[in-house]
PQR file of N, CA, C, O and H, with PARSE charges and radii, in Angstrom:
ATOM      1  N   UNK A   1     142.853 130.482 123.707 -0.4000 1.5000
ATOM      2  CA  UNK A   1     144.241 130.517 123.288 -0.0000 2.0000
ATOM      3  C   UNK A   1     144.314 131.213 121.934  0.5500 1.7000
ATOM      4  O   UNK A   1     143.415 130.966 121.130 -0.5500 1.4000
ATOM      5  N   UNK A   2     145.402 132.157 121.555 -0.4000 1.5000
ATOM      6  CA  UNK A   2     145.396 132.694 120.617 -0.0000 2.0000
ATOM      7  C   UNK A   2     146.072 131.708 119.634  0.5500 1.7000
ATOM      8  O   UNK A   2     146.449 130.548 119.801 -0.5500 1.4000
ATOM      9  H   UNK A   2     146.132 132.358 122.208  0.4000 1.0000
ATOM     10  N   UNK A   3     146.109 132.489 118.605 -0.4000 1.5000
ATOM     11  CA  UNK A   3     146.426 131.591 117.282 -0.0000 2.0000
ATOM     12  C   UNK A   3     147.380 132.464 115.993  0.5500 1.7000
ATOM     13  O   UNK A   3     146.861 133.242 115.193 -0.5500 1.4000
ATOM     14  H   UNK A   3     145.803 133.431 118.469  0.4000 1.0000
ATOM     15  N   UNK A   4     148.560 132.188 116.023 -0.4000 1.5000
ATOM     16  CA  UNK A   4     149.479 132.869 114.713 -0.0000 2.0000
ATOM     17  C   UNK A   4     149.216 132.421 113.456  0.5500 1.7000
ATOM     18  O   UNK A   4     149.420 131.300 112.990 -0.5500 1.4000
ATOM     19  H   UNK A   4     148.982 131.556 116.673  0.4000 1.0000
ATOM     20  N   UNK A   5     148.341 134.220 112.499 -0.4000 1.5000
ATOM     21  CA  UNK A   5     147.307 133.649 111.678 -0.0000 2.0000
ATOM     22  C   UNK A   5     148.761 133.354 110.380  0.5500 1.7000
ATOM     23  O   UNK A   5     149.694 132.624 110.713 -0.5500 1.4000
ATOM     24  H   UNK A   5     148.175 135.131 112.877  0.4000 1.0000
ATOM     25  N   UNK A   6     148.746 133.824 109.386 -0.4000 1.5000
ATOM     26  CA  UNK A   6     149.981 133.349 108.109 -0.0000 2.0000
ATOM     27  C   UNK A   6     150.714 134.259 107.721  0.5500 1.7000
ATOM     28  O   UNK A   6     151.374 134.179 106.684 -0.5500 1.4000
ATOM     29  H   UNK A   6     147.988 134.418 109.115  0.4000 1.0000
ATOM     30  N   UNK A   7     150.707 135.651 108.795 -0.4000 1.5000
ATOM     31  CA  UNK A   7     151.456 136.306 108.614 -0.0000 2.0000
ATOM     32  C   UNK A   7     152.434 136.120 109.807  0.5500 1.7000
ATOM     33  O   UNK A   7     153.500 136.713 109.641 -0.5500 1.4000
ATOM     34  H   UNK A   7     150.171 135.716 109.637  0.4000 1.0000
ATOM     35  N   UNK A   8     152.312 135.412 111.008 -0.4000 1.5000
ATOM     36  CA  UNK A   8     153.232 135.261 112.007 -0.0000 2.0000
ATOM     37  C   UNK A   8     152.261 135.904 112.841  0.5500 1.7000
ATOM     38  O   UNK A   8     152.081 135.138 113.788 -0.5500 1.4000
ATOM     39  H   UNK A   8     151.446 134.930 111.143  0.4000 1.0000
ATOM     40  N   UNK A   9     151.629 136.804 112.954 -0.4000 1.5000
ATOM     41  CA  UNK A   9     150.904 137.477 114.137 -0.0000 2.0000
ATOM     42  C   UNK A   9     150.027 136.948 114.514  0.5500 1.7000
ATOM     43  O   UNK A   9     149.119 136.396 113.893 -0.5500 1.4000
ATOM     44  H   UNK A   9     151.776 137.426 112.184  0.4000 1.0000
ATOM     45  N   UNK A  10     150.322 137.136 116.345 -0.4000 1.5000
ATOM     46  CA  UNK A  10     149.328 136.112 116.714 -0.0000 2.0000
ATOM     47  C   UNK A  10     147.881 137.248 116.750  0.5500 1.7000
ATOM     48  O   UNK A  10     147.928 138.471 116.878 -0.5500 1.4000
ATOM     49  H   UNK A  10     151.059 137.585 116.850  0.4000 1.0000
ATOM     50  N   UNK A  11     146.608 136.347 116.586 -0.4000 1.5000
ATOM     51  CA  UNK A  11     145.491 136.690 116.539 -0.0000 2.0000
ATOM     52  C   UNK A  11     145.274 137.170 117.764  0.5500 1.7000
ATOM     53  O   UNK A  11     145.737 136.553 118.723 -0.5500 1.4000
ATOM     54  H   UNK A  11     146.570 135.354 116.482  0.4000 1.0000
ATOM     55  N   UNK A  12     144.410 138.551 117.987 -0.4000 1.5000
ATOM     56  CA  UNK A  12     143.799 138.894 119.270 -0.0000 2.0000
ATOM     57  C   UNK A  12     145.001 139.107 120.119  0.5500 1.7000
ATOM     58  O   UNK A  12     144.850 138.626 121.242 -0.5500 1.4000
ATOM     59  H   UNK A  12     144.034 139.052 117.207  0.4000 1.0000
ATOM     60  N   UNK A  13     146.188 139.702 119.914 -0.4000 1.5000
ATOM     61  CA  UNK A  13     147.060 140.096 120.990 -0.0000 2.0000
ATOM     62  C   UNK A  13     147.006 140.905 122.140  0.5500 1.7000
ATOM     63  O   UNK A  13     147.847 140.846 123.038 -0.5500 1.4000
ATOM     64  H   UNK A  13     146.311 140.093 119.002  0.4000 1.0000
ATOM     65  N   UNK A  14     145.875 141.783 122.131 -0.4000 1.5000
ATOM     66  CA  UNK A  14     146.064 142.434 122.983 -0.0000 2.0000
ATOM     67  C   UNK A  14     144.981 141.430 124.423  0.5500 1.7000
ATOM     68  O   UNK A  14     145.182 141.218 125.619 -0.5500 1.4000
ATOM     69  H   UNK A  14     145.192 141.831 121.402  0.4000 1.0000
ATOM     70  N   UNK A  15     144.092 141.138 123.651 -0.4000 1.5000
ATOM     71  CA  UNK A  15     143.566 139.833 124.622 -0.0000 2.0000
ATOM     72  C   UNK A  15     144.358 139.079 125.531  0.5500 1.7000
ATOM     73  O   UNK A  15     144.038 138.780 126.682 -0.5500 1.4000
ATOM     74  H   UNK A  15     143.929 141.311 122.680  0.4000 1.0000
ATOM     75  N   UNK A  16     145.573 138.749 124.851 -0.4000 1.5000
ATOM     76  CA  UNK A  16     146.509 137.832 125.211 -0.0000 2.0000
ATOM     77  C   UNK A  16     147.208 138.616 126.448  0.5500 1.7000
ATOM     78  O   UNK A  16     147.060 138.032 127.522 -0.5500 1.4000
ATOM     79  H   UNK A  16     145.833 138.992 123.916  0.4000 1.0000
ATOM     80  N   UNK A  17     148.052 140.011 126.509 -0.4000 1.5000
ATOM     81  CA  UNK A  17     148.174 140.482 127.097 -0.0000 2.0000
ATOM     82  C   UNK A  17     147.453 141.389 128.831  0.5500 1.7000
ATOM     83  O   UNK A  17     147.968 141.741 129.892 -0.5500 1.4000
ATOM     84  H   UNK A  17     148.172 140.486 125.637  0.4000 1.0000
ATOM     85  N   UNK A  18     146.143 141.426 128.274 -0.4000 1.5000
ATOM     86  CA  UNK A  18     145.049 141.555 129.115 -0.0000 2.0000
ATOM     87  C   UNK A  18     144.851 140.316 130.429  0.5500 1.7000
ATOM     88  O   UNK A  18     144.822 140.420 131.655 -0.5500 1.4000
ATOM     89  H   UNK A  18     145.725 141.140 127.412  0.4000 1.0000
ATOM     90  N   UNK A  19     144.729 139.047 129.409 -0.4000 1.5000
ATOM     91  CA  UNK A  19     144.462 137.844 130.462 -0.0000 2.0000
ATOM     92  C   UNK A  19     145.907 137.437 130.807  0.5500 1.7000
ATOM     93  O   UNK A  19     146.048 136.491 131.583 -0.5500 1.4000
ATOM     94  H   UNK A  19     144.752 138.962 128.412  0.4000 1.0000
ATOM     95  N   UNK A  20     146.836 137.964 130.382 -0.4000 1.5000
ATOM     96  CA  UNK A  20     148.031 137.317 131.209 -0.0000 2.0000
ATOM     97  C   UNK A  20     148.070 138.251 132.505  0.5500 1.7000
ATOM     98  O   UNK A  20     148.331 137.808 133.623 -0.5500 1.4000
ATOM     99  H   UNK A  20     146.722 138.732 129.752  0.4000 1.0000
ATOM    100  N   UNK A  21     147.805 139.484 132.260 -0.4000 1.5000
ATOM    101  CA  UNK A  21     147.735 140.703 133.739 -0.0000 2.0000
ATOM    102  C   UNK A  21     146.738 140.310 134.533  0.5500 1.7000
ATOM    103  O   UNK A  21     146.759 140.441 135.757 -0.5500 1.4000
ATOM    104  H   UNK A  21     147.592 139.845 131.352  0.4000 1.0000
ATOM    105  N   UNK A  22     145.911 139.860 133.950 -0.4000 1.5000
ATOM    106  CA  UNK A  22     144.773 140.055 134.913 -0.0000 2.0000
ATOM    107  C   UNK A  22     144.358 138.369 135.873  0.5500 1.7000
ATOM    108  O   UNK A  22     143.594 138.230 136.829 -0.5500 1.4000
ATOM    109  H   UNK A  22     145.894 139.753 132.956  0.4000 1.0000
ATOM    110  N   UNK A  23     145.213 137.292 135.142 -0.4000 1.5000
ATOM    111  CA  UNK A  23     145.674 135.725 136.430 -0.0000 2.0000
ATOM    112  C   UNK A  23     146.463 136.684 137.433  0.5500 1.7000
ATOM    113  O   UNK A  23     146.245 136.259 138.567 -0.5500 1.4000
ATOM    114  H   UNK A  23     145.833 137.404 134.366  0.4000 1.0000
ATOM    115  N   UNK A  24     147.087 137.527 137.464 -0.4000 1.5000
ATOM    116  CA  UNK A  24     147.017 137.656 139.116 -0.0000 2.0000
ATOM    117  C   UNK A  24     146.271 138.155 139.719  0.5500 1.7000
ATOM    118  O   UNK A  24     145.897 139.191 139.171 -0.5500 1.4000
ATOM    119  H   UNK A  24     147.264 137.872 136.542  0.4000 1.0000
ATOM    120  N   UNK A  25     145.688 137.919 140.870 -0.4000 1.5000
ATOM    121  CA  UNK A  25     145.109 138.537 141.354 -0.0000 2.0000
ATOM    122  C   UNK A  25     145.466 139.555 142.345  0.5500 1.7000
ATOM    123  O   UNK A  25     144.657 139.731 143.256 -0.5500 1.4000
ATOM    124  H   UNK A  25     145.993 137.077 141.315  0.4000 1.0000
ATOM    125  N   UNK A  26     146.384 140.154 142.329 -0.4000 1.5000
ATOM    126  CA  UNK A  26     146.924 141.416 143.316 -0.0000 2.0000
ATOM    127  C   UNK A  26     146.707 142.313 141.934  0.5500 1.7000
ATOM    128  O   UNK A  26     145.963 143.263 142.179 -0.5500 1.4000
ATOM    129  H   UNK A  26     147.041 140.011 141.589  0.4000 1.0000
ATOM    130  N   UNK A  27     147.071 142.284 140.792 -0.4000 1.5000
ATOM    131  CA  UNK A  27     146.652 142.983 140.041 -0.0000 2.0000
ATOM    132  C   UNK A  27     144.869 143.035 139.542  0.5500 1.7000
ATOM    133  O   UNK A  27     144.504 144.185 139.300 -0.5500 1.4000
ATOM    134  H   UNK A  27     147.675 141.513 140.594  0.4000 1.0000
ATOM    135  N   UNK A  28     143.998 142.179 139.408 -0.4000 1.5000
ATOM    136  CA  UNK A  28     143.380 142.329 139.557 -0.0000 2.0000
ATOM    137  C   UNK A  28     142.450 143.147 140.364  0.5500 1.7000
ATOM    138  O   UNK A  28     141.731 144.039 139.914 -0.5500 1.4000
ATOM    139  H   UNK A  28     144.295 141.244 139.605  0.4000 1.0000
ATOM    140  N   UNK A  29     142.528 142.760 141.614 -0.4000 1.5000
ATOM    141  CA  UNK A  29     142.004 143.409 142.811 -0.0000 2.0000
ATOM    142  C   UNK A  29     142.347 145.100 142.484  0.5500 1.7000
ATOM    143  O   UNK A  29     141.481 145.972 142.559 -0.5500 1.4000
ATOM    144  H   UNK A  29     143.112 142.036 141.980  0.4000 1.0000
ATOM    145  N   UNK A  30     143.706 145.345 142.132 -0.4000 1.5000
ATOM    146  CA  UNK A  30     144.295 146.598 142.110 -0.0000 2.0000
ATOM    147  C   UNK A  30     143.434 147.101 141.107  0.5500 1.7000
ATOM    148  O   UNK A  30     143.053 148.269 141.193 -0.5500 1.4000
ATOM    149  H   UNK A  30     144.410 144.637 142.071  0.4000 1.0000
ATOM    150  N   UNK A  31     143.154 146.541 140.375 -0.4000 1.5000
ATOM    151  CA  UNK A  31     141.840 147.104 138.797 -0.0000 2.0000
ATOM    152  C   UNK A  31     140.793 147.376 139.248  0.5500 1.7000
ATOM    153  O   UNK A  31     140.243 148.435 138.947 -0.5500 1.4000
ATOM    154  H   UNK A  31     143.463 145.593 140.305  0.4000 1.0000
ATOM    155  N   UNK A  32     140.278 146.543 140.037 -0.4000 1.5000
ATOM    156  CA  UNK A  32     138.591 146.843 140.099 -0.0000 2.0000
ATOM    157  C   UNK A  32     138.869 147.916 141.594  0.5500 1.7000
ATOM    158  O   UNK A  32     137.782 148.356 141.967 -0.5500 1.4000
ATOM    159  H   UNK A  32     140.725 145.682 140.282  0.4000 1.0000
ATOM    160  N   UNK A  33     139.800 148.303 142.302 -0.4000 1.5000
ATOM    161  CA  UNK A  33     139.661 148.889 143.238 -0.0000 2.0000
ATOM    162  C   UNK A  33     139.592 150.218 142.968  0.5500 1.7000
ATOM    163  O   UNK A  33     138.956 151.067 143.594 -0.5500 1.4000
ATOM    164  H   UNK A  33     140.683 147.945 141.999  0.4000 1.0000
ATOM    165  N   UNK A  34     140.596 150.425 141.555 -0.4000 1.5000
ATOM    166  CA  UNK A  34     140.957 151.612 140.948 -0.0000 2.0000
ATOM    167  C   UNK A  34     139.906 152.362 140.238  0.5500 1.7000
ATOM    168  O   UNK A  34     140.106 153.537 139.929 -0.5500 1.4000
ATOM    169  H   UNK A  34     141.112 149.736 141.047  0.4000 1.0000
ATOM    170  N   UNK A  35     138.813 151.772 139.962 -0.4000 1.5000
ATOM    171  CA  UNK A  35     137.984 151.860 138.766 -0.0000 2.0000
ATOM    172  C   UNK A  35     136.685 152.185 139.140  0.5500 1.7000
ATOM    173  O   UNK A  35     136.151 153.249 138.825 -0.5500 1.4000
ATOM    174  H   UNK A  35     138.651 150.818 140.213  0.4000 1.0000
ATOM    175  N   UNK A  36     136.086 151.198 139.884 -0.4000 1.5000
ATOM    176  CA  UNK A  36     134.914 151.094 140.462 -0.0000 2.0000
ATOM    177  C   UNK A  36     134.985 151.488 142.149  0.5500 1.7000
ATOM    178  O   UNK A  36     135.518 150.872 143.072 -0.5500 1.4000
ATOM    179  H   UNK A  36     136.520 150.334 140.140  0.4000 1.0000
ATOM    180  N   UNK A  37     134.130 152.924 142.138 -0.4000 1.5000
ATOM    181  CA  UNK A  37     133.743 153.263 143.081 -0.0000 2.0000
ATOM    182  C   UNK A  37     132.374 152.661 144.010  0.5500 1.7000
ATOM    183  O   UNK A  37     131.373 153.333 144.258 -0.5500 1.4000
ATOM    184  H   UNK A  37     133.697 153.425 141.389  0.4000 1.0000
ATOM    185  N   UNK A  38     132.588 151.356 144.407 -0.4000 1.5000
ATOM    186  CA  UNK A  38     131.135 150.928 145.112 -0.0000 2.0000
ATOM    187  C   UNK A  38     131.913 150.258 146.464  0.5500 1.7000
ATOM    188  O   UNK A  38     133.115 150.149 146.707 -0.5500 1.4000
ATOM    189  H   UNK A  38     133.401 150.811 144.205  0.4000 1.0000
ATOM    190  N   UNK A  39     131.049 149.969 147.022 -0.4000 1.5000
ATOM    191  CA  UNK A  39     131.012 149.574 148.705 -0.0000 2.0000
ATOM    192  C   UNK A  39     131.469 147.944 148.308  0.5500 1.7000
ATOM    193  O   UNK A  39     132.549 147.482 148.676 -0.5500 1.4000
ATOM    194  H   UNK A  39     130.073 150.057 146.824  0.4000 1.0000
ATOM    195  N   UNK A  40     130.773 147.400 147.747 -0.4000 1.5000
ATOM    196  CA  UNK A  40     131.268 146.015 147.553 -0.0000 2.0000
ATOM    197  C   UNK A  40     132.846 145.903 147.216  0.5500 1.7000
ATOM    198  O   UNK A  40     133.689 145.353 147.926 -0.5500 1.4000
ATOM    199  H   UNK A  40     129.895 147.775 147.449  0.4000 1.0000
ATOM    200  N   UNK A  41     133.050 146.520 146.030 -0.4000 1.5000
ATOM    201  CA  UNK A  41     134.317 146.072 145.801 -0.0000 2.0000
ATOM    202  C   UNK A  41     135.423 146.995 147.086  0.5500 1.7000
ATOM    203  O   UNK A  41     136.381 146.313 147.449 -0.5500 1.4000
ATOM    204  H   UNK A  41     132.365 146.968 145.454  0.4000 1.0000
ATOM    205  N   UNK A  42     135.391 147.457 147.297 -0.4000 1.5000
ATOM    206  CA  UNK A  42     136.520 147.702 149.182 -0.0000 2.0000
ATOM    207  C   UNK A  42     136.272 146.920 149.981  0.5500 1.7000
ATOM    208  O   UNK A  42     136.852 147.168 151.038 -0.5500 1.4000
ATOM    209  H   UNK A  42     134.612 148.011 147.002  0.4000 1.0000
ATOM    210  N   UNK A  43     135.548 145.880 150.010 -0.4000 1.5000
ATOM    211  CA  UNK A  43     135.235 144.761 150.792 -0.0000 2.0000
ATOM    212  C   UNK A  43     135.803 143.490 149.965  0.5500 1.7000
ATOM    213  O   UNK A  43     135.724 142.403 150.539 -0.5500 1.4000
ATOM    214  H   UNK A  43     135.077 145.678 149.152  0.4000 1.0000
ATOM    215  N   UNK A  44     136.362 143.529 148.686 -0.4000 1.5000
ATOM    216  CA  UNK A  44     136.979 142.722 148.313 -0.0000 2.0000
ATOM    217  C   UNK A  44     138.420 141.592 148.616  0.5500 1.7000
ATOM    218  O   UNK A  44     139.404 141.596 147.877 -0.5500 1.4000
ATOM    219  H   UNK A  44     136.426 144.411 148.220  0.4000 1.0000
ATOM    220  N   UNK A  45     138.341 141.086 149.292 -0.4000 1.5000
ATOM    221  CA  UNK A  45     139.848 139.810 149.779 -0.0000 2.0000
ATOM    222  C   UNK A  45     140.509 139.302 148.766  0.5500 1.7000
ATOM    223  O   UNK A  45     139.838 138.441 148.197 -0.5500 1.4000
ATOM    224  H   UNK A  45     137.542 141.082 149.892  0.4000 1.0000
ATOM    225  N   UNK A  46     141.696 139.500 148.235 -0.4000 1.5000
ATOM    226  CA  UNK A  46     142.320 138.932 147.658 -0.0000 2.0000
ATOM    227  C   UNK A  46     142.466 137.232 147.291  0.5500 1.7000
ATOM    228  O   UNK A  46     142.463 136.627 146.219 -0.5500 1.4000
ATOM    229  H   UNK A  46     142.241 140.200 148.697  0.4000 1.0000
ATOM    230  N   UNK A  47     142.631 136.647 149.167 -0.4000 1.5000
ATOM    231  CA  UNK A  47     142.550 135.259 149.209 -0.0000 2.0000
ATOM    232  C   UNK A  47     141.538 134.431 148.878  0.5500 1.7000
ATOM    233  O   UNK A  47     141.537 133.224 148.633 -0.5500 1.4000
ATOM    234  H   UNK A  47     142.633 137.138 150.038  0.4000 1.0000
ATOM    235  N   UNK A  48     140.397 135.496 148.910 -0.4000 1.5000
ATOM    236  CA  UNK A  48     139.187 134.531 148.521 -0.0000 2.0000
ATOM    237  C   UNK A  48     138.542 134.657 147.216  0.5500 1.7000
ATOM    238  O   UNK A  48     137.379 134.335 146.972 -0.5500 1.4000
ATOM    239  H   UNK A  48     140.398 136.476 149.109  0.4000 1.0000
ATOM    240  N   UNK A  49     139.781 135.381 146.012 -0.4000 1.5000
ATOM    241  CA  UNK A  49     139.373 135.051 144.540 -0.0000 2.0000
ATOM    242  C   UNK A  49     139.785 133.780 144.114  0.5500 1.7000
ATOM    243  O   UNK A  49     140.839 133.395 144.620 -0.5500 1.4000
ATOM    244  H   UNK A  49     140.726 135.643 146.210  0.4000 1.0000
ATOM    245  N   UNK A  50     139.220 133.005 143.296 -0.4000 1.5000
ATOM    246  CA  UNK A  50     139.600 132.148 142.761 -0.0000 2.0000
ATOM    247  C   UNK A  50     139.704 132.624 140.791  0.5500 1.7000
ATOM    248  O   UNK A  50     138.985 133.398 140.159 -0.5500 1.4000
ATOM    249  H   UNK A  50     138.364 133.318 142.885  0.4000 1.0000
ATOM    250  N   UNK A  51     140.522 132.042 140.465 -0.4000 1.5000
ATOM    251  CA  UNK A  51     140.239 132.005 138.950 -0.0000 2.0000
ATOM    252  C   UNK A  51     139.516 131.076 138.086  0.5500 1.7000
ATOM    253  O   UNK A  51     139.331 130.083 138.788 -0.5500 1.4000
ATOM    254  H   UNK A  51     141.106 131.413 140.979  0.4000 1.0000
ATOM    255  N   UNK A  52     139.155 130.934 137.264 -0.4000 1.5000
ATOM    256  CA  UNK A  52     138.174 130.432 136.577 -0.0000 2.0000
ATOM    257  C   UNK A  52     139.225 130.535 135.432  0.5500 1.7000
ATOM    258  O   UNK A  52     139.672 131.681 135.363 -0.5500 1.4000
ATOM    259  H   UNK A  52     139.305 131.741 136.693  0.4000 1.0000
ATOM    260  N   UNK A  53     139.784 129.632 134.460 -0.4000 1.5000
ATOM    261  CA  UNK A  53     140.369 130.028 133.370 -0.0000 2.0000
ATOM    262  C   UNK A  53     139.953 129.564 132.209  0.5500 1.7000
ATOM    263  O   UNK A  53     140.292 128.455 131.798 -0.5500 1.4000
ATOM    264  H   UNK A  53     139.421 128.702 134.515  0.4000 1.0000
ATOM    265  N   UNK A  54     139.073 130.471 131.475 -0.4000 1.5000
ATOM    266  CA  UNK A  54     137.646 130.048 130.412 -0.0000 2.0000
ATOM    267  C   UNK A  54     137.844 131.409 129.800  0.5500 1.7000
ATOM    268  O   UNK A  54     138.323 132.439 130.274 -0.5500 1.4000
ATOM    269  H   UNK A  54     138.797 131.373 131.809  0.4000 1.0000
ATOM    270  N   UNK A  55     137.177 131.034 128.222 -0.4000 1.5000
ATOM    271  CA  UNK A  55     137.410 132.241 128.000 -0.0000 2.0000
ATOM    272  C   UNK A  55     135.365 132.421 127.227  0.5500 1.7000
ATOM    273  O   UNK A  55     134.956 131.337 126.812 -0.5500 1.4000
ATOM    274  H   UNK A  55     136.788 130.197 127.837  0.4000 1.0000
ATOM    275  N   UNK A  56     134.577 133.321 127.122 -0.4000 1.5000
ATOM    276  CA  UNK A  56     134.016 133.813 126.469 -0.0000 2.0000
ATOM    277  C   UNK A  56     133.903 134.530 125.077  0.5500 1.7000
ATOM    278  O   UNK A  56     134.321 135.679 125.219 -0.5500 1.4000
ATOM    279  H   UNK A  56     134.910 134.202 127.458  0.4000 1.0000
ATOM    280  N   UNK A  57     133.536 134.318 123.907 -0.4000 1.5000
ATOM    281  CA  UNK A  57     133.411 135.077 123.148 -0.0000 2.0000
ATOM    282  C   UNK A  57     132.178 135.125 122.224  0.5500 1.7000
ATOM    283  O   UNK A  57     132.038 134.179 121.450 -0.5500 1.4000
ATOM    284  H   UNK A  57     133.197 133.384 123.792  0.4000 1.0000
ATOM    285  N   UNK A  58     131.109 136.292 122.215 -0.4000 1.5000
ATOM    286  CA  UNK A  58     130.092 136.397 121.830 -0.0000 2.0000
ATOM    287  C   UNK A  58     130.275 135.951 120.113  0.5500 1.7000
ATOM    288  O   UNK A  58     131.306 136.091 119.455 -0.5500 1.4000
ATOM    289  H   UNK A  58     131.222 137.061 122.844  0.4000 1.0000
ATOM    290  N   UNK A  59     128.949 135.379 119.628 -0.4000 1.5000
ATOM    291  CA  UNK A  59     128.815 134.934 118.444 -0.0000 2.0000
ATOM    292  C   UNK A  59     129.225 135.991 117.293  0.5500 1.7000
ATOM    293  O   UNK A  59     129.782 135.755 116.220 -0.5500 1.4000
ATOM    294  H   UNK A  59     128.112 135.265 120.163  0.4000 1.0000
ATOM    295  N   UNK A  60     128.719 137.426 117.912 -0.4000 1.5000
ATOM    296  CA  UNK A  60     129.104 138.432 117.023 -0.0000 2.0000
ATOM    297  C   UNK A  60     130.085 138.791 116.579  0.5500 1.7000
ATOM    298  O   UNK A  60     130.349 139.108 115.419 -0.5500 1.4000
ATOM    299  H   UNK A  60     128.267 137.618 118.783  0.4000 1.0000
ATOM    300  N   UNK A  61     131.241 138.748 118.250 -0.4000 1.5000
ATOM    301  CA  UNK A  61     132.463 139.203 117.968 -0.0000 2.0000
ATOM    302  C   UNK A  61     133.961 137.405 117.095  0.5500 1.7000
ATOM    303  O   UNK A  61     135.135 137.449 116.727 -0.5500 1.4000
ATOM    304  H   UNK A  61     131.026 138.491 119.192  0.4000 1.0000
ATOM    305  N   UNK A  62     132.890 136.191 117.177 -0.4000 1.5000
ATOM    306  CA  UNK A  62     133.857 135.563 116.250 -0.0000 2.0000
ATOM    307  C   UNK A  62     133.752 135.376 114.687  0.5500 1.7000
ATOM    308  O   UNK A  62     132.863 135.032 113.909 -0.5500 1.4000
ATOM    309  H   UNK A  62     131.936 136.155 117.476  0.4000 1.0000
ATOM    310  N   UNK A  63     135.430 135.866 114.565 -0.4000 1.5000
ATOM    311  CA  UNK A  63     135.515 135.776 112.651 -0.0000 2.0000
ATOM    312  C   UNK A  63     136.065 134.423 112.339  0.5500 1.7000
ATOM    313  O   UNK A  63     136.883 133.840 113.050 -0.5500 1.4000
ATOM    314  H   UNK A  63     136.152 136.145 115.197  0.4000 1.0000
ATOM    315  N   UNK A  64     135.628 134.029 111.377 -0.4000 1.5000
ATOM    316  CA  UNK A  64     136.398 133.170 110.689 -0.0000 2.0000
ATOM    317  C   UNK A  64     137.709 133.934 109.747  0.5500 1.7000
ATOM    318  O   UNK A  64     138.821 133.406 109.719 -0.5500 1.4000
ATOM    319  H   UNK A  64     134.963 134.503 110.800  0.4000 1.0000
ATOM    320  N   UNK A  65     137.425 135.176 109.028 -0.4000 1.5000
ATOM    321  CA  UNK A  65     138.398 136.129 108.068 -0.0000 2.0000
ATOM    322  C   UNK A  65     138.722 137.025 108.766  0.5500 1.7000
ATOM    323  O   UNK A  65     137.860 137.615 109.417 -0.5500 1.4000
ATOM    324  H   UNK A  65     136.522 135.605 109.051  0.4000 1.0000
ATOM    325  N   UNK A  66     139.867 137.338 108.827 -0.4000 1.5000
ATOM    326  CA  UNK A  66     140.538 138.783 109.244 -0.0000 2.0000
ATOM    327  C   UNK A  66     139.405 140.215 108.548  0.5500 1.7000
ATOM    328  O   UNK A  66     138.741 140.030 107.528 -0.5500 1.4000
ATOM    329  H   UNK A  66     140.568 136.859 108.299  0.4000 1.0000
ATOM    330  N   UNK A  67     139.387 141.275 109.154 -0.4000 1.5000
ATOM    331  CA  UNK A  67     138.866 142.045 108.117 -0.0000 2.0000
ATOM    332  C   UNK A  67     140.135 142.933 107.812  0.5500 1.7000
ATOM    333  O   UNK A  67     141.008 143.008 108.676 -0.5500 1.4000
ATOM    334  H   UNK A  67     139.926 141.425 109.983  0.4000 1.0000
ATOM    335  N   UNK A  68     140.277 143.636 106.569 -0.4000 1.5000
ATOM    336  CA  UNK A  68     141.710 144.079 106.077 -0.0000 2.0000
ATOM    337  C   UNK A  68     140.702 145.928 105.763  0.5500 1.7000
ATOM    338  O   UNK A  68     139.708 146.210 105.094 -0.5500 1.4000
ATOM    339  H   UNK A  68     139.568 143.576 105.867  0.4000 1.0000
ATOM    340  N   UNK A  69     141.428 146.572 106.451 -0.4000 1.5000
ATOM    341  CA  UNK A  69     141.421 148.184 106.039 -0.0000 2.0000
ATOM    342  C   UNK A  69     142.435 148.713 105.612  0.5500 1.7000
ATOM    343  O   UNK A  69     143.570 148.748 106.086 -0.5500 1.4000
ATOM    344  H   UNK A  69     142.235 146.342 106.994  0.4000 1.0000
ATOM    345  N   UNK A  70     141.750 149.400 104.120 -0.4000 1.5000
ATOM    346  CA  UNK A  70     142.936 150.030 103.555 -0.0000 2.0000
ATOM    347  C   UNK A  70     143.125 151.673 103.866  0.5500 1.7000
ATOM    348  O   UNK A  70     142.178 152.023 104.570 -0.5500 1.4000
ATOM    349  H   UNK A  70     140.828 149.372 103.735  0.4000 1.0000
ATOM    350  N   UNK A  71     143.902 152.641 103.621 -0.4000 1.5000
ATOM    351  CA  UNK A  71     144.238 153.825 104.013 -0.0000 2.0000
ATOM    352  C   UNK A  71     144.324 154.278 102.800  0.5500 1.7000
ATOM    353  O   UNK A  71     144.640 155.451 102.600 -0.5500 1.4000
ATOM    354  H   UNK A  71     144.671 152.356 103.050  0.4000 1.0000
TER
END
C-alpha cells in the first residue's frame, strides 16, 4: 500500500497505478500476450489465473528518505 509522504504525494505512484491495471486479469492476459512471444503464454486461460495480492520489494530498492535532485 502506498503512503502520502508530507508533501501530499502519495509515495510510489506509478506502482499504484500499475497494480491497479494489472488485478484484472483480461488486462493482464492482454500484457503478457502482447509482449512475450513464447508457446506457453498463447496457451494461457484467463479463468484459470488466480491473483495473489502481495507485494515484493527488494532490500535495495527500499528507502527510508526520499532522494531529492536538484536541476
Amino acid at each position: 500500500m502506498s503512503k502520502v509522504n508530507e508533501t501530499g504525494k502519495i509515495n510510489n505512484e506509478h506502482d499504484v497505478g500499475y497494480r491497479s491495471l494489472l488485478k484484472a486479469k483480461q488486462v493482464f492476459v492482454q500484457l503478457l500476450k502482447s509482449f512475450i512471444d513464447k508457446k506457453w503464454v498463447k496457451q494461457i486461460d484467463e479463468s484459470n489465473i488466480e491473483l495473489v495480492d502481495k507485494s515484493f520489494i527488494l532490500r535495495t530498492f527500499r528507502r527510508k528518505k526520499p532522494i531529492l535532485y536538484i536541476i
